[in-house]
N, C-alpha and C positions, 0 to 999 in steps of 0.2 A: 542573410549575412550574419544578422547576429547569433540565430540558430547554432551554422559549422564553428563562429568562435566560442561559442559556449561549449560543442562538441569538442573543439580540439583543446580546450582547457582540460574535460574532463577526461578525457585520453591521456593528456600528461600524468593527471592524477592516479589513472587506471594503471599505467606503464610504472607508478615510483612505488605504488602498492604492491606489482606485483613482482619489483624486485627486492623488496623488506622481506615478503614472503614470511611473515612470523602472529604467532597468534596475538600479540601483545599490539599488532597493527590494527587486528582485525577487533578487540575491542575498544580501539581507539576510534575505528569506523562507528560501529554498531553505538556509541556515543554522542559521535558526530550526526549521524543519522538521526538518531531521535530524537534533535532539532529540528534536523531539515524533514520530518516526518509530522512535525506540528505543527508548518509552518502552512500545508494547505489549509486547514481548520479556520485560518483567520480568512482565505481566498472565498470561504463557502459562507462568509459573510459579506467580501468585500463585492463578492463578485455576483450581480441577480440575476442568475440564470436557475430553472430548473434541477435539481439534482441530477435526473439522467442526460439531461443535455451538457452540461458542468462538464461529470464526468467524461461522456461522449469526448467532449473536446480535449479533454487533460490527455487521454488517452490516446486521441488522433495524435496529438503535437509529440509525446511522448515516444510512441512509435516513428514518427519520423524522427526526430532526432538518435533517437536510438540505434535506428538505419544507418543514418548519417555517418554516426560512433565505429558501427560494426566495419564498415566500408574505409573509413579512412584507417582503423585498426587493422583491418584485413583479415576480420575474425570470420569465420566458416559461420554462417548461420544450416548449415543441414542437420536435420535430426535424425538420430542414429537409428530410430524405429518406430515400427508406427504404435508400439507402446509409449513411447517417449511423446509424442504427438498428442496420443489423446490425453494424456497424463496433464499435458501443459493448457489445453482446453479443458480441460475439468477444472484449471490454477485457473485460470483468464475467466470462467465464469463465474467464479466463487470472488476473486478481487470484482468482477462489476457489483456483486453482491454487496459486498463491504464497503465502496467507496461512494454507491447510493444512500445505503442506508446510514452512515458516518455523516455528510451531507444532510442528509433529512433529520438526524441528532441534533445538529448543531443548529438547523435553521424552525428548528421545533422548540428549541430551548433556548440555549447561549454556546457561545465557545468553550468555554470553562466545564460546565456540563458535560455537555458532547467528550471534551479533550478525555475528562477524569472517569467516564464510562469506557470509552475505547480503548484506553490505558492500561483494561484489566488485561490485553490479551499475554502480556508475559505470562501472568497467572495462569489464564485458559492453557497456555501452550505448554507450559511445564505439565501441566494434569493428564493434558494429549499423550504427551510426547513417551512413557510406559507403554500407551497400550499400541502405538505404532510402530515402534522399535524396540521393543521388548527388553527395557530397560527396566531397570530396578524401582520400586516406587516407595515415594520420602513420605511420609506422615508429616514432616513439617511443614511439604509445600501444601500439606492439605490444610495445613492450619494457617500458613498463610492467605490461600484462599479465602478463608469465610470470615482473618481479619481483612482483606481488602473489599470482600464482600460486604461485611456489615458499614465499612467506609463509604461504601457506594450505596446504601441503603439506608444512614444517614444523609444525604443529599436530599434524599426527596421529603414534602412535605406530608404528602398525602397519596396514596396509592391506589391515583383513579387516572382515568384514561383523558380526563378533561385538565390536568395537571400538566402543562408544560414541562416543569422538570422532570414528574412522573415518564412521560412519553420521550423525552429527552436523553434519558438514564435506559430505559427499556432497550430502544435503538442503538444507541451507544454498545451497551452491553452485547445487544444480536451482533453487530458490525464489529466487536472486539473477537467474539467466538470466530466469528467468517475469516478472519486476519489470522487468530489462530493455527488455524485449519488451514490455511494458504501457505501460510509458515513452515507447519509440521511437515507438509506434504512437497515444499518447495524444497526442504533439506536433505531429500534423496538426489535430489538432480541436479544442485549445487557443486558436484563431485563431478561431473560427468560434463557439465557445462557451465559459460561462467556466466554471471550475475546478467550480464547486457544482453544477454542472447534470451537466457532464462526472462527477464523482462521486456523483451521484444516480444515474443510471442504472447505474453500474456495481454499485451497491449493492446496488441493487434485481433484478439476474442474481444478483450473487454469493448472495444470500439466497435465491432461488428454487431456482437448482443445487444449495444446499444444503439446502433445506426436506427433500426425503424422508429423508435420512438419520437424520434426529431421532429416527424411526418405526422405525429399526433401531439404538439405541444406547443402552445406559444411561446416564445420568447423573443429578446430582441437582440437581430443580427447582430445590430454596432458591439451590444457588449459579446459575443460570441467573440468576435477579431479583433479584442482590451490586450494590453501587454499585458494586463492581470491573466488571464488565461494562458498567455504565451509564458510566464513566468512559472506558472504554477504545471503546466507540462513537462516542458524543459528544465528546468533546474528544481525546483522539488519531488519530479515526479521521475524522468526517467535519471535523474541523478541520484537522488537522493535513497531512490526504490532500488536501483542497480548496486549503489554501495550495502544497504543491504541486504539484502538477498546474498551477493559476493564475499560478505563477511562471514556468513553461517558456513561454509565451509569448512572453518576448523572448529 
């Protein structure tokens, strides 16, 4: 129950964005979002579960609510080819990529850590985004680069593998590239399809990639079925991920 009213909230919200129709919407999303994209970081504390099992579950919930979303919207989930398909399994394993190892940042180091590594990926994605669109490339986002990089290189103390924040920053950093690259490669199909559908599918890999692992890990049931998990699917995860993805559009 609380699920479809959480869906049909966000449905209204989906419905008044897509009558604004203007880009000044969509970096008021892409703002908005970068809250609600920080807010799992505190879940991968709050919540003790495994990181593949974590995700696992964000991901199951994610996906059904997203269904939910598609279904009461009446939005077509078919994919228009089966380029389009493998395109979105290539997305769906590279996000399991990133939201283990973002998880394993934060519970290797702190939230703060974790956050201010993973952070880089606007950076990573402006650097992408030349050589996959054949865009023009700025000398200053390179200089930004190696100032946001020496910031993250002030962070750690010592650059050894036995260094918490060392290994904390490390992951961080790999799980900011993988986001990147999810990113870049998400903003061809953003045009073609919208934000829920694009995150449906990808949900629906990442959960599968991660279904066996369950079978090799201990953890505890009770917290698997926490509203902390239910929250962190549902409203940070296929909300928050759908807004977006939906924004890169323009």
């Amino acid at each position: 129950m609380l699920i479809l009213i959480l869906v049909k909230v966000f449905a209204g919200m989906q419905k008044q964005i897509k009558q604004a129709n203007s880009t000044k919407i969509d970096f008021l999303l892409l703002n908005l979002t970068t809250v609600m994209l920080a807010g799992p970081s505190l879940f991968a504390k709050l919540i003790n579960l495994p990181p593949q099992v974590m995700v696992f579950g964000r991901a199951l919930l994610a996906a059904a609510a997203l269904f939910a979303f598609l279904q009461i919207t009446r939005q077509s989930t078919q994919l228009k080819s089966s380029q389009d398909r493998n395109m979105l399994l290539v997305l769906g394993a590279v996000m399991a990529a990133h939201w283990v190892t973002v998880v394993h940042s934060i519970q290797v180091s702190t939230v703060a850590v974790g956050m201010i590594a993973v952070h880089t990926h606007p950076i990573i994605t402006i650097l992408l985004e030349p050589w996959f669109f054949n865009e023009k490339f700025r000398w200053s986002d390179l200089l930004l680069g190696v100032i946001v990089l020496i910031g993250v290189i002030v962070l750690v103390p010592e650059l050894t593998w036995s260094n918490s924040t060392a290994l904390g920053v490390f992951w961080g950093v790999f799980s900011a590239a993988l986001f990147a690259l999810r990113n870049v490669l998400s903003r061809g199909y953003v045009r073609s399809y919208s934000g829920s559908v694009v995150m449906y599918y990808q949900m629906m890999v990442v959960a599968a990639v991660l279904f066996p692992f369950i079978f090799f890990t201990e953890f505890e049931v009770s917290e698997f079925f926490s509203w902390r998990l239910l929250a962190l699917g549902v409203i940070f995860t296929a909300g928050g991920h759908s807004l977006y993805v939906g924004a890169m559009k323009r």
